[in-house]
PDB file of the backbone (N, CA, C, O) and the ligand in Angstrom, with CONECT records:
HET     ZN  A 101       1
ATOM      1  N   UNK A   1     113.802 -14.762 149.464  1.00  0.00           N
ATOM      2  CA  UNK A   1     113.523 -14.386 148.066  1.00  0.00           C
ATOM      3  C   UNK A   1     112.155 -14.924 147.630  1.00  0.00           C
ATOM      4  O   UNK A   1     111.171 -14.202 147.467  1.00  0.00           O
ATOM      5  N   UNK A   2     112.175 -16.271 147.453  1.00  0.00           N
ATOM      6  CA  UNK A   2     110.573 -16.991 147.305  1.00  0.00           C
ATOM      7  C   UNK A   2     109.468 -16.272 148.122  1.00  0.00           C
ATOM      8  O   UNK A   2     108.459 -15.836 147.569  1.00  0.00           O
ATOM      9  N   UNK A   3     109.698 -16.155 149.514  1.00  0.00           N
ATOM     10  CA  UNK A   3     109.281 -15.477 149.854  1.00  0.00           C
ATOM     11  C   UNK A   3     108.257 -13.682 149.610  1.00  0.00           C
ATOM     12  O   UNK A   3     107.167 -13.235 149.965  1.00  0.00           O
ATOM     13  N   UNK A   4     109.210 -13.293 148.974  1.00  0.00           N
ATOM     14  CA  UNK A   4     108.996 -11.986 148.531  1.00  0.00           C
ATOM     15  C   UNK A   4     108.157 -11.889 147.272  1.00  0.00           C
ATOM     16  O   UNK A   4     107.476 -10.919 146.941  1.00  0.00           O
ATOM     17  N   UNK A   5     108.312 -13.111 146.571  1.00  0.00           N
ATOM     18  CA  UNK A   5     107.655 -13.471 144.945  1.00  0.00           C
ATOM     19  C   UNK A   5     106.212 -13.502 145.432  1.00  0.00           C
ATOM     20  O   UNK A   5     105.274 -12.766 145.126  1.00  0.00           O
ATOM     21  N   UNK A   6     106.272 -14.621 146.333  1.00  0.00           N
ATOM     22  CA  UNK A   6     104.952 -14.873 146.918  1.00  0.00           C
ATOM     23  C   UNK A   6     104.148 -14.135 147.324  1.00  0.00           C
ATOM     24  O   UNK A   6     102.997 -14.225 146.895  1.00  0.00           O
ATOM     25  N   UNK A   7     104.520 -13.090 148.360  1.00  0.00           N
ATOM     26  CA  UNK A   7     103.591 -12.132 148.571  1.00  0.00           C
ATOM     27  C   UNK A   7     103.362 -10.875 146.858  1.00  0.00           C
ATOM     28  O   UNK A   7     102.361 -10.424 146.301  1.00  0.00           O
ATOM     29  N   UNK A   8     104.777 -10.755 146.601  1.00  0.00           N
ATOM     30  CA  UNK A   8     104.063 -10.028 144.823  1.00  0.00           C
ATOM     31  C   UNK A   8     103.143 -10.179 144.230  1.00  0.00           C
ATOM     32  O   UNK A   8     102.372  -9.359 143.730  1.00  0.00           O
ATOM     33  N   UNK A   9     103.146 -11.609 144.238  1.00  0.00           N
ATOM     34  CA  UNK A   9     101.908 -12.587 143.730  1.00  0.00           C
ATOM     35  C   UNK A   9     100.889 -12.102 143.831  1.00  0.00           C
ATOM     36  O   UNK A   9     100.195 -11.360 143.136  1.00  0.00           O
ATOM     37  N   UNK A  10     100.809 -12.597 144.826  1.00  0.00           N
ATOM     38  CA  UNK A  10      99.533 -12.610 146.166  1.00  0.00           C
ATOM     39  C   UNK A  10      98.735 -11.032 145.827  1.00  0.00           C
ATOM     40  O   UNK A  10      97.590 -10.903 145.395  1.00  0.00           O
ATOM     41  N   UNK A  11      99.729  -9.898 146.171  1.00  0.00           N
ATOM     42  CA  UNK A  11      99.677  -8.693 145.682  1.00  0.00           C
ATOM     43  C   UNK A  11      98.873  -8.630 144.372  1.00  0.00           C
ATOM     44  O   UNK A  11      97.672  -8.371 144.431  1.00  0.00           O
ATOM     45  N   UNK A  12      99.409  -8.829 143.323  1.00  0.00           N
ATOM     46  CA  UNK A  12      98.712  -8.703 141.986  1.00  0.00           C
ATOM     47  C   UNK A  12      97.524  -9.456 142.205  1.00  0.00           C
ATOM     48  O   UNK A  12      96.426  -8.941 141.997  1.00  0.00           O
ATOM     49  N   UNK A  13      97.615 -10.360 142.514  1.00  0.00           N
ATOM     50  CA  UNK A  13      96.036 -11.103 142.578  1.00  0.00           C
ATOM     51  C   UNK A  13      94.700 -10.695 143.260  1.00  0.00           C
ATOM     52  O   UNK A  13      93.547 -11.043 143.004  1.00  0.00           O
ATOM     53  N   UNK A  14      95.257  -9.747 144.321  1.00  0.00           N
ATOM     54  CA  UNK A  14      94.444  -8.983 145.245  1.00  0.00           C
ATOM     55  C   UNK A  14      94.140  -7.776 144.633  1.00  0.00           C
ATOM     56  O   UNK A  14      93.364  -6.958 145.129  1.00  0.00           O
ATOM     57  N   UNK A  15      94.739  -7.622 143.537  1.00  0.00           N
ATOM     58  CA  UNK A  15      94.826  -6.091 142.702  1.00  0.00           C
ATOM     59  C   UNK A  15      93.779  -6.636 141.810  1.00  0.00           C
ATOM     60  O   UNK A  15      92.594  -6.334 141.949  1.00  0.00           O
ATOM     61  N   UNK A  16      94.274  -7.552 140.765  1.00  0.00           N
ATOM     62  CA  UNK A  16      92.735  -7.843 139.953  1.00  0.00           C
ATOM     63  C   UNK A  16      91.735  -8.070 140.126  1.00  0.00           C
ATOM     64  O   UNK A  16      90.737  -7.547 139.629  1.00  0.00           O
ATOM     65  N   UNK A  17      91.850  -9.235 141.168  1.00  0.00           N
ATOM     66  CA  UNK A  17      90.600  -8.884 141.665  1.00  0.00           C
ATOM     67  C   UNK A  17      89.853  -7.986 142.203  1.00  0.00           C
ATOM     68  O   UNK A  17      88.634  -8.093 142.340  1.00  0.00           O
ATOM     69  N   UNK A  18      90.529  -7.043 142.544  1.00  0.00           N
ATOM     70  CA  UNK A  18      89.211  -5.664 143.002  1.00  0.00           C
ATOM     71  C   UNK A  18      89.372  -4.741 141.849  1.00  0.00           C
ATOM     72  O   UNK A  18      88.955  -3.635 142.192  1.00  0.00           O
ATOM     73  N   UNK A  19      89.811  -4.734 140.602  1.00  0.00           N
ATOM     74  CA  UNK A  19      90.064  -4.310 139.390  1.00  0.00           C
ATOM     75  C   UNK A  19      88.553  -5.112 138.580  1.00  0.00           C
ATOM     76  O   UNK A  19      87.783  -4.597 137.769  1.00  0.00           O
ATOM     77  N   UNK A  20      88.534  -6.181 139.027  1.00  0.00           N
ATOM     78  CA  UNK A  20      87.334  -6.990 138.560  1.00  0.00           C
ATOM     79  C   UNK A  20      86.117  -6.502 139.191  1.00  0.00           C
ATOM     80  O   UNK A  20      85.104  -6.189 138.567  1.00  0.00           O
ATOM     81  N   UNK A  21      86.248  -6.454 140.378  1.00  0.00           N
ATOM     82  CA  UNK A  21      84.551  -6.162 141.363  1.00  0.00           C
ATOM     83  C   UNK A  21      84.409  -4.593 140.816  1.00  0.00           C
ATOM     84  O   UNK A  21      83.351  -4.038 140.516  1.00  0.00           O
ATOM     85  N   UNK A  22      85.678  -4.052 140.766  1.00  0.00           N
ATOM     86  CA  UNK A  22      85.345  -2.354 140.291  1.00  0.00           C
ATOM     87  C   UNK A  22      84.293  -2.523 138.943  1.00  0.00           C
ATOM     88  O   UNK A  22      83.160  -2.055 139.056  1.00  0.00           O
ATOM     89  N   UNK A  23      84.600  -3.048 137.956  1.00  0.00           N
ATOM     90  CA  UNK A  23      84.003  -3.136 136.801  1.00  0.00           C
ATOM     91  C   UNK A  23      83.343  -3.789 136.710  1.00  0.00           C
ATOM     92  O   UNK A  23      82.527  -3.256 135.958  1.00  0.00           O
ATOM     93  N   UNK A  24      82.985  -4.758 136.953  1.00  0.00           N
ATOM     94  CA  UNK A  24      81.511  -5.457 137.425  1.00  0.00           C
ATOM     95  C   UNK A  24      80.564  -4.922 138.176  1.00  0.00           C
ATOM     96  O   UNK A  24      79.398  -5.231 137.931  1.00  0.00           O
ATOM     97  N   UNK A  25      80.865  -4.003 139.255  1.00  0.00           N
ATOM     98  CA  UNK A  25      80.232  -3.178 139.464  1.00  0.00           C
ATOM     99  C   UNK A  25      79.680  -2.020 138.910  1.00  0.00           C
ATOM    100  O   UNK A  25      78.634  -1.450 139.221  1.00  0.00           O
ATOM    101  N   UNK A  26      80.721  -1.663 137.825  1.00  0.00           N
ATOM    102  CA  UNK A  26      79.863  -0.175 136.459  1.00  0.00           C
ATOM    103  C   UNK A  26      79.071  -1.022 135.774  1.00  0.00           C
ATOM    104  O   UNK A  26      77.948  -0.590 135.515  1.00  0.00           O
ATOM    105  N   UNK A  27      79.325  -2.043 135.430  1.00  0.00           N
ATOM    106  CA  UNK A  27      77.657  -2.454 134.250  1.00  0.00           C
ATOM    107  C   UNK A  27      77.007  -2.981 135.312  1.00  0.00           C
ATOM    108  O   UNK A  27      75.944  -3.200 134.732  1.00  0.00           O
ATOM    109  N   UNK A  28      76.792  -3.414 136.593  1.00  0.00           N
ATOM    110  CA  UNK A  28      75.985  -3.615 137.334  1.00  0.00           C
ATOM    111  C   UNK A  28      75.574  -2.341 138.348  1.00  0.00           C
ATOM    112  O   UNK A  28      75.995  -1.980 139.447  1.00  0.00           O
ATOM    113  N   UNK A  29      74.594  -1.865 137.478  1.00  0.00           N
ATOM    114  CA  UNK A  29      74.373  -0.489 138.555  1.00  0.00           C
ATOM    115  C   UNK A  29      73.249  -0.412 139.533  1.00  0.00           C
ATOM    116  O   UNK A  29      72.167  -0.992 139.441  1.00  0.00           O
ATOM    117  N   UNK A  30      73.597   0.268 140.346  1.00  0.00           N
ATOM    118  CA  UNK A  30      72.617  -0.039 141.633  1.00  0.00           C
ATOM    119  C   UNK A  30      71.442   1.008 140.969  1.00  0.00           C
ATOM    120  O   UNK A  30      71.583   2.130 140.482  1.00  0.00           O
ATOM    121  N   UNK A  31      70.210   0.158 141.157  1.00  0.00           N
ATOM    122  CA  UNK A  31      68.855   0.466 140.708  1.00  0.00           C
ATOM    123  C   UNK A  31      68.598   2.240 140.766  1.00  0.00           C
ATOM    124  O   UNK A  31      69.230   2.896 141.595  1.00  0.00           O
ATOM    125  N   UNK A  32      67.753   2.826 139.942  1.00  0.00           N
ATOM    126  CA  UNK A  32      67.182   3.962 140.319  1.00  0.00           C
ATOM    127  C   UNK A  32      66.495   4.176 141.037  1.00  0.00           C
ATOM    128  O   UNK A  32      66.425   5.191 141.729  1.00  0.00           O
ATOM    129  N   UNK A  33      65.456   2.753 141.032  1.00  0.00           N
ATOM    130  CA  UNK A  33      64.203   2.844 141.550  1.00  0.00           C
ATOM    131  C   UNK A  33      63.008   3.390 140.867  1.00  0.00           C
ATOM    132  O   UNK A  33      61.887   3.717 141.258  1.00  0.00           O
ATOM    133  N   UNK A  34      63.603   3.382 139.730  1.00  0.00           N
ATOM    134  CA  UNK A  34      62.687   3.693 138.813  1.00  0.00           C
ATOM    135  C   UNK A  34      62.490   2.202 137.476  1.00  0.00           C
ATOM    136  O   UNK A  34      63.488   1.873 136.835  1.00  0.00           O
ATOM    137  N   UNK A  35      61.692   1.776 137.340  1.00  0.00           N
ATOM    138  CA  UNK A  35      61.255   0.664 136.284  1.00  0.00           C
ATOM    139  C   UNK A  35      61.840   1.286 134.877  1.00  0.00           C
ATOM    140  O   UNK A  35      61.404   2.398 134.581  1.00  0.00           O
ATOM    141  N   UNK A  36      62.589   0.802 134.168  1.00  0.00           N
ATOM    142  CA  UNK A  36      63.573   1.317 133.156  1.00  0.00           C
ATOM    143  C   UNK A  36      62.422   0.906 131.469  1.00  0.00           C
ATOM    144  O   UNK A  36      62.533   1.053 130.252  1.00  0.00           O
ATOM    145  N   UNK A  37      61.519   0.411 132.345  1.00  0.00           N
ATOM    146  CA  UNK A  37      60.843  -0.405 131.105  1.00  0.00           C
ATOM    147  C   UNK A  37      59.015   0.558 130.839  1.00  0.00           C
ATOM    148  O   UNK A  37      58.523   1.005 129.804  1.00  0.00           O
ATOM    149  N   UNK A  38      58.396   0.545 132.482  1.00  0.00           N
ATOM    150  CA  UNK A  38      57.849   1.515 132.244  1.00  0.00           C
ATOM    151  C   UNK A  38      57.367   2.657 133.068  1.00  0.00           C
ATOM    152  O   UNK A  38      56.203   3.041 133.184  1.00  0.00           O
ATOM    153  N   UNK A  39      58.295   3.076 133.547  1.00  0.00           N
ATOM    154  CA  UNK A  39      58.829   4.360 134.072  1.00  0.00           C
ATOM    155  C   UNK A  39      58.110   4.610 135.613  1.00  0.00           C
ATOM    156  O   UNK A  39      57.951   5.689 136.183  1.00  0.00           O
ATOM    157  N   UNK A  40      57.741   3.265 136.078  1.00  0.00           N
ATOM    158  CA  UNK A  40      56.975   3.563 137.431  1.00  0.00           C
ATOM    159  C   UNK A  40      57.975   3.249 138.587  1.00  0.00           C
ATOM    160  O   UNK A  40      59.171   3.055 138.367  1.00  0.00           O
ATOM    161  N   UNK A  41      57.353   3.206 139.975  1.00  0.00           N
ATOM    162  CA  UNK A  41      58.690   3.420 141.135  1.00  0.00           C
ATOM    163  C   UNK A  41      58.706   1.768 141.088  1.00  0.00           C
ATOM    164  O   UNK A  41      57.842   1.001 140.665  1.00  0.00           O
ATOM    165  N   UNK A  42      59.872   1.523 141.617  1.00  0.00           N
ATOM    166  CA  UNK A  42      60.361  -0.123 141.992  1.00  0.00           C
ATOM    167  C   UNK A  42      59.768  -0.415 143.266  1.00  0.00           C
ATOM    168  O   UNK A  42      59.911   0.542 144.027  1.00  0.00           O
ATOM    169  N   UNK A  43      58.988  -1.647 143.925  1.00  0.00           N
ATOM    170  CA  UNK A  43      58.363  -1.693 145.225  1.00  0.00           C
ATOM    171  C   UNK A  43      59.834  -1.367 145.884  1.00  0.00           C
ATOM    172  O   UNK A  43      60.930  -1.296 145.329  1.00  0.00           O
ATOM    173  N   UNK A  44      59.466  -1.191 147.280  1.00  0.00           N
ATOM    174  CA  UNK A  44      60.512  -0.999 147.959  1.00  0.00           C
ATOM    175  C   UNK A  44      61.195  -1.936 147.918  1.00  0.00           C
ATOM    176  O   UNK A  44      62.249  -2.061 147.294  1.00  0.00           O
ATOM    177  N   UNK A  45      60.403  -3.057 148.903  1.00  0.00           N
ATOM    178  CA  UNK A  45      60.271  -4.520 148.933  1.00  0.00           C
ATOM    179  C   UNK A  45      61.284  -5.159 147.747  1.00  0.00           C
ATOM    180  O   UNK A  45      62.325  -5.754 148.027  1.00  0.00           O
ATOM    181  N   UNK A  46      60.732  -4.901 146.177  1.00  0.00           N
ATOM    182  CA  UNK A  46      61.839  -5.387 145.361  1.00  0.00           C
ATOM    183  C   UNK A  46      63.210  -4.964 145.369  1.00  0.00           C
ATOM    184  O   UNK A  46      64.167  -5.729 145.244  1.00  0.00           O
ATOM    185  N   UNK A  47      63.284  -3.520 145.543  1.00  0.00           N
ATOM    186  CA  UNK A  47      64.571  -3.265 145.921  1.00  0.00           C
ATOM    187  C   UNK A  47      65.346  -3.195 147.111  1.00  0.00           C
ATOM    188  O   UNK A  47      66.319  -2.466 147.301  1.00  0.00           O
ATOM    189  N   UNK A  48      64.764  -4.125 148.006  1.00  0.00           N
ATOM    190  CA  UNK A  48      65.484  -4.502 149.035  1.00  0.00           C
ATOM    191  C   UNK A  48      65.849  -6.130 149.349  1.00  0.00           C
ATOM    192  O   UNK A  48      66.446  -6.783 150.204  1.00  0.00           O
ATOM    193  N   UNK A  49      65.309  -6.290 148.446  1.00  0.00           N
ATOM    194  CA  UNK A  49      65.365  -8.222 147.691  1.00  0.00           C
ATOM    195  C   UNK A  49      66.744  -7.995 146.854  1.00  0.00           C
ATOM    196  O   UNK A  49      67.773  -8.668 146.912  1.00  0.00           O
ATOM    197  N   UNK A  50      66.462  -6.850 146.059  1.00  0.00           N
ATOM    198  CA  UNK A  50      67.519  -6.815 144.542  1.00  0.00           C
ATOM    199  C   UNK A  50      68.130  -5.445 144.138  1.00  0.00           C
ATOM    200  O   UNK A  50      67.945  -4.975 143.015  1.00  0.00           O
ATOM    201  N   UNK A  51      69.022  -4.686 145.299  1.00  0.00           N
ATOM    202  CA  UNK A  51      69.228  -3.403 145.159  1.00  0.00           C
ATOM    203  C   UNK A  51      69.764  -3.056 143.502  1.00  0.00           C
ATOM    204  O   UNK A  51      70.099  -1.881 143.353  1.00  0.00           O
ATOM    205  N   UNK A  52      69.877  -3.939 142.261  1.00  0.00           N
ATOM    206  CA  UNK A  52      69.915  -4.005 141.276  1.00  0.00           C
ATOM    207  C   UNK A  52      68.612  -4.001 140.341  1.00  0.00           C
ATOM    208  O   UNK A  52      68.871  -3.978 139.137  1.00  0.00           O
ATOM    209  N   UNK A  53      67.627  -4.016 140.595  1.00  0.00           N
ATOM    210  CA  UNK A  53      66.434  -4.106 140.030  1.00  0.00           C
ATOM    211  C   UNK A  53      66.587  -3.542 139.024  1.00  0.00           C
ATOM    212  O   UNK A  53      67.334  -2.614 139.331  1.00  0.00           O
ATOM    213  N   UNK A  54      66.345  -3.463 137.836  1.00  0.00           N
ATOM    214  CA  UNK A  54      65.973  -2.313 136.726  1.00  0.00           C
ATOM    215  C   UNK A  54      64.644  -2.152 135.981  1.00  0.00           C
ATOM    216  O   UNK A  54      64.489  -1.510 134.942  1.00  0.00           O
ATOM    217  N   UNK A  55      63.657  -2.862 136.698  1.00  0.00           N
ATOM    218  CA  UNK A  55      62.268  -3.210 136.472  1.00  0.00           C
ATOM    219  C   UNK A  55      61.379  -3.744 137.591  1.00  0.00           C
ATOM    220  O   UNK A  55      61.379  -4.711 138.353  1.00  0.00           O
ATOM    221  N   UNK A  56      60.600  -2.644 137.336  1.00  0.00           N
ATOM    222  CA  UNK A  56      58.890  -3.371 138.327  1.00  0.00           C
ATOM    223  C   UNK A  56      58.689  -4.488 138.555  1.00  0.00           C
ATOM    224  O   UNK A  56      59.502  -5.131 137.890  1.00  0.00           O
ATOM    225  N   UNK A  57      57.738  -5.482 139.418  1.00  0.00           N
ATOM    226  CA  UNK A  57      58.040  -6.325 139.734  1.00  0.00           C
ATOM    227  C   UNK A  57      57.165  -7.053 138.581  1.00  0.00           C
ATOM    228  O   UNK A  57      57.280  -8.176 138.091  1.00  0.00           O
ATOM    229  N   UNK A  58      56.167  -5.911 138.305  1.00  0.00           N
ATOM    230  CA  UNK A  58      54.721  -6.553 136.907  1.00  0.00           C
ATOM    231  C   UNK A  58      56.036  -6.515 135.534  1.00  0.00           C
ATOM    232  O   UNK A  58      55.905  -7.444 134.736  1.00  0.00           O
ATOM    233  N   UNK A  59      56.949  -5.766 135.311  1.00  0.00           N
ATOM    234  CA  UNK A  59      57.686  -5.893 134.089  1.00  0.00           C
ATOM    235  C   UNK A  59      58.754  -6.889 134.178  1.00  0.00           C
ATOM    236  O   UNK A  59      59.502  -7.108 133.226  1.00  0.00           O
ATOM    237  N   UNK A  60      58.833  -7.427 135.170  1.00  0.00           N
ATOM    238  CA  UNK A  60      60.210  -8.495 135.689  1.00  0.00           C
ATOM    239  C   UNK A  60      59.449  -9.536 135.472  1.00  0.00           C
ATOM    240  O   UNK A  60      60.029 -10.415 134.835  1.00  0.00           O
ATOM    241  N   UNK A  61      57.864  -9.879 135.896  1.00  0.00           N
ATOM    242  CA  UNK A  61      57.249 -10.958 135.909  1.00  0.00           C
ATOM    243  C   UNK A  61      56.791 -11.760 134.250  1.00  0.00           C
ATOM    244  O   UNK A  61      56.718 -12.937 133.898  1.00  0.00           O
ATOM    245  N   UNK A  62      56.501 -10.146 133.378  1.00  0.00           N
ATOM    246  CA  UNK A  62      55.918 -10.150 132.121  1.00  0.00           C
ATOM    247  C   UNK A  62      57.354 -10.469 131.083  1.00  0.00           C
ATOM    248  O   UNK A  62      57.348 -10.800 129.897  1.00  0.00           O
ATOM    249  N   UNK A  63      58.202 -10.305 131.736  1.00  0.00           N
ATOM    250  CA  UNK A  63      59.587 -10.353 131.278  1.00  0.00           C
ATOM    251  C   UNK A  63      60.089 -12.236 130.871  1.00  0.00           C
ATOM    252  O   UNK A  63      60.719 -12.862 130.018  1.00  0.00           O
ATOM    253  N   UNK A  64      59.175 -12.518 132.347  1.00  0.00           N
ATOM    254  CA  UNK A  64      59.996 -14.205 132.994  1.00  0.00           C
ATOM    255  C   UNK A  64      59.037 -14.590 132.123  1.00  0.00           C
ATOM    256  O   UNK A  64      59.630 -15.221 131.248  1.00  0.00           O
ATOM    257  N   UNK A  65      57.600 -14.551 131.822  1.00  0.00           N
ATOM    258  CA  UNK A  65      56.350 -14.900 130.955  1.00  0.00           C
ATOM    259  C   UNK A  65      57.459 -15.305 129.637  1.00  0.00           C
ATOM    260  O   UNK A  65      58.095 -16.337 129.421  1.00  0.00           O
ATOM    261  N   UNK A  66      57.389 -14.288 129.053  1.00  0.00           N
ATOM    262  CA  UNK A  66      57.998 -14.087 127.619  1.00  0.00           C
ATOM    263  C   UNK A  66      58.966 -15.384 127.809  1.00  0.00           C
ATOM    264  O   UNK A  66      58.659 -16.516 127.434  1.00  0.00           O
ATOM    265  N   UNK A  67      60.359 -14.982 128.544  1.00  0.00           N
ATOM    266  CA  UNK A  67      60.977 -15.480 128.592  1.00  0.00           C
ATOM    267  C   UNK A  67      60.913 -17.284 128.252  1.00  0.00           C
ATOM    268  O   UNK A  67      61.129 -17.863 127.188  1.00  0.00           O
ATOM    269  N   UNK A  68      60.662 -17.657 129.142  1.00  0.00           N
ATOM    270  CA  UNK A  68      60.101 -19.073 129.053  1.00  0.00           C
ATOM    271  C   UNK A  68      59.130 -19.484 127.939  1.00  0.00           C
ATOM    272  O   UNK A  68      59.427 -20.565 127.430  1.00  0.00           O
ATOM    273  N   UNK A  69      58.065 -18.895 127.448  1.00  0.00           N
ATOM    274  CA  UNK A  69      57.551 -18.897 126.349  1.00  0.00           C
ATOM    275  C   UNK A  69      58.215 -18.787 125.383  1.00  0.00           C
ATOM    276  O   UNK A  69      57.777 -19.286 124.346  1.00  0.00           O
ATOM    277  N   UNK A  70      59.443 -18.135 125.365  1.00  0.00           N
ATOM    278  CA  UNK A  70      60.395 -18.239 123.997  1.00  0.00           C
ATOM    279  C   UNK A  70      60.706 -19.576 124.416  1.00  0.00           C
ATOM    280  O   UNK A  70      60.212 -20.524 123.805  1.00  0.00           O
ATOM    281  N   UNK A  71      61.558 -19.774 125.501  1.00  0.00           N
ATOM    282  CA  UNK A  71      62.315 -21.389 125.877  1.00  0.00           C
ATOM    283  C   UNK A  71      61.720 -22.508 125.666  1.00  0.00           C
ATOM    284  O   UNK A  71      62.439 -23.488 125.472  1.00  0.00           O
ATOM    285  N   UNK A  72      60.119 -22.683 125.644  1.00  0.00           N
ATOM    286  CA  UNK A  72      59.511 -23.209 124.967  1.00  0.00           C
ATOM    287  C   UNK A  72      59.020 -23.592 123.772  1.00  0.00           C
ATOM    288  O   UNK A  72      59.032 -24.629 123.109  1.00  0.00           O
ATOM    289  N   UNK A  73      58.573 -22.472 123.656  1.00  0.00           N
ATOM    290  CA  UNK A  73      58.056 -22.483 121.615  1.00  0.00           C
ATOM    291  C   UNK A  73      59.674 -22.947 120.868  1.00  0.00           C
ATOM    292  O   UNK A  73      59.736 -23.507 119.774  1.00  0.00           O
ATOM    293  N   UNK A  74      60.919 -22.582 121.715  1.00  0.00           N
ATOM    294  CA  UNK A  74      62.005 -22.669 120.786  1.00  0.00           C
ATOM    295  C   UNK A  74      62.647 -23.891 120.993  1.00  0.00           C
ATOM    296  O   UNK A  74      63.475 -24.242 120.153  1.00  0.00           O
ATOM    297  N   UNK A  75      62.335 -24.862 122.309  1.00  0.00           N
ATOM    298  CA  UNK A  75      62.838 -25.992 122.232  1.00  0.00           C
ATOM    299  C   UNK A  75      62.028 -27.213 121.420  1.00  0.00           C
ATOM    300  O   UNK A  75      62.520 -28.294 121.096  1.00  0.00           O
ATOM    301  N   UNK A  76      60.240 -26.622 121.103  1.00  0.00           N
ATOM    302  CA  UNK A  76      59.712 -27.370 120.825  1.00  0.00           C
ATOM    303  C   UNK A  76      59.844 -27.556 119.496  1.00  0.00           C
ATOM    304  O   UNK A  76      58.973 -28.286 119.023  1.00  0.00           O
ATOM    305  N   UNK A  77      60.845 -27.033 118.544  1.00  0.00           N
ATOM    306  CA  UNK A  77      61.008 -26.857 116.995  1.00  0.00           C
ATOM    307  C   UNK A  77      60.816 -28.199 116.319  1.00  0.00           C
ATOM    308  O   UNK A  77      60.902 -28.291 115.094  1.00  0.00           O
TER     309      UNK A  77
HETATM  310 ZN    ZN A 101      57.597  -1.699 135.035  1.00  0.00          ZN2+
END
């Protein structure tokens, strides 16, 4: 009997979890290859680093710029 629970278990758990990777996988979509930001091709190179890319490697870089420049100017309040 325990037995049988256990593998049920086991069962459902093996179910959500690929219930999880399914949908983590729709908002994580595999790249176009197209820069979503300004409409040029993705290096190859980047998308074989990050088959997720959704930006050039100049709009990913100008991106990390900003980025940190906010993390800055905003920790320095
Ligand atoms: Zn770009």
């Amino acid at each position: 009997m325990d037995e049988v629970d256990l593998a049920n278990e086991r069962a459902e758990l093996l179910n959500s979890a690929a219930l999880n990777a399914a949908l983590h996988k729709k908002t994580e979509r595999p790249s176009t290859g197209v820069c979503c930001d300004c409409g040029e091709d993705i290096e190859a190179g980047r998308l074989q680093a990050n088959p997720y890319a959704q930006d050039c490697a100049d709009c990913a870089a100008e991106a990390e710029i900003e980025r940190l420049r906010l993390q800055r100017t905003g920790g320095r309040r």
